[in-house]
Every structure is written in structure tokens, then in C-alpha cells.
C-alpha positions as CSV (number, residue, x, y, z in Angstrom):
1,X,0.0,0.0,0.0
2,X,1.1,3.4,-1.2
3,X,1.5,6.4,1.4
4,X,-1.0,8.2,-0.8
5,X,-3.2,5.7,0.5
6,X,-3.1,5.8,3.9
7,X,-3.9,9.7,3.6
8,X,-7.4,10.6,5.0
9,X,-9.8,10.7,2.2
10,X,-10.4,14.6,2.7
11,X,-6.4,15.3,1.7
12,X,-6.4,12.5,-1.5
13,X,-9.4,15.1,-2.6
14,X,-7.5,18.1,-2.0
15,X,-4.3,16.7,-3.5
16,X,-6.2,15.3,-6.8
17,X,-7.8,18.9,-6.9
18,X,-4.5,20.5,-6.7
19,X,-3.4,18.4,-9.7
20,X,-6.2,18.3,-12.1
21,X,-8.9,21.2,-12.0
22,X,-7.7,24.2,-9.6
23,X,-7.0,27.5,-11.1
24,X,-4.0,29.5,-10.4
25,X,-5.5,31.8,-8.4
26,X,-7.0,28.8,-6.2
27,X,-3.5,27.4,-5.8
28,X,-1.6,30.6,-4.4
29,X,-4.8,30.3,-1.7
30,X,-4.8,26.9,-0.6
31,X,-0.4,27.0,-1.1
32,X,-1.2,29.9,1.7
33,X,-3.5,28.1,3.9
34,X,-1.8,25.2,3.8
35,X,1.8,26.4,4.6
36,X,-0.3,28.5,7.4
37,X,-1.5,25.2,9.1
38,X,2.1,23.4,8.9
39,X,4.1,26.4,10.3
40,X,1.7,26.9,13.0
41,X,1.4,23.1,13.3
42,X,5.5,22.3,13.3
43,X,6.1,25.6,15.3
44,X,3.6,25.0,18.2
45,X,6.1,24.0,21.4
46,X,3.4,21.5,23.0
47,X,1.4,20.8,20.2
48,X,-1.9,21.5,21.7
49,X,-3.7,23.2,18.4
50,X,-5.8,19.9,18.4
């Protein structure tokens, strides 16, 4: 099994988005968001944003 698919099915969505239909201007959005989510995720000292 492939770690593609052991990804939730909500990110295999987003990813195949990314890939086939999203516009450019979609992209630079979710690229923001996204990076947003990890920094704050990798940065966080105890982890407790969940």
C-alpha cells in the first residue's frame, strides 16, 4: 500500500484537486493556507492546536 493511500480521504481530494482542476488563483490560496497550518502546526512547542 502506497502512502498516498493511507492519507485521510479529505487530503487524497485536495491533492487530486491541486493536480487536475484548480485554477492558479486557487492554488496561491490553498499553497497559503496550507503552509499557514504546517508552520503553526511544526512551530507550536506542545502541540496543543488539536
Amino acid at each position: 500500500m502506497s502512502e498516498f493511500d493511507q492519507l485521510p480521504k479529505s487530503v487524497k481530494k485536495t491533492i487530486r484537486y491541486i493536480k487536475q482542476d484548480a485554477p492558479e488563483e486557487k492554488l496561491i490560496i490553498l499553497k497559503k493556507v496550507l503552509d499557514q497550518a504546517f508552520q503553526l502546526r511544526t512551530s507550536s512547542k506542545d502541540n496543543k492546536y488539536y
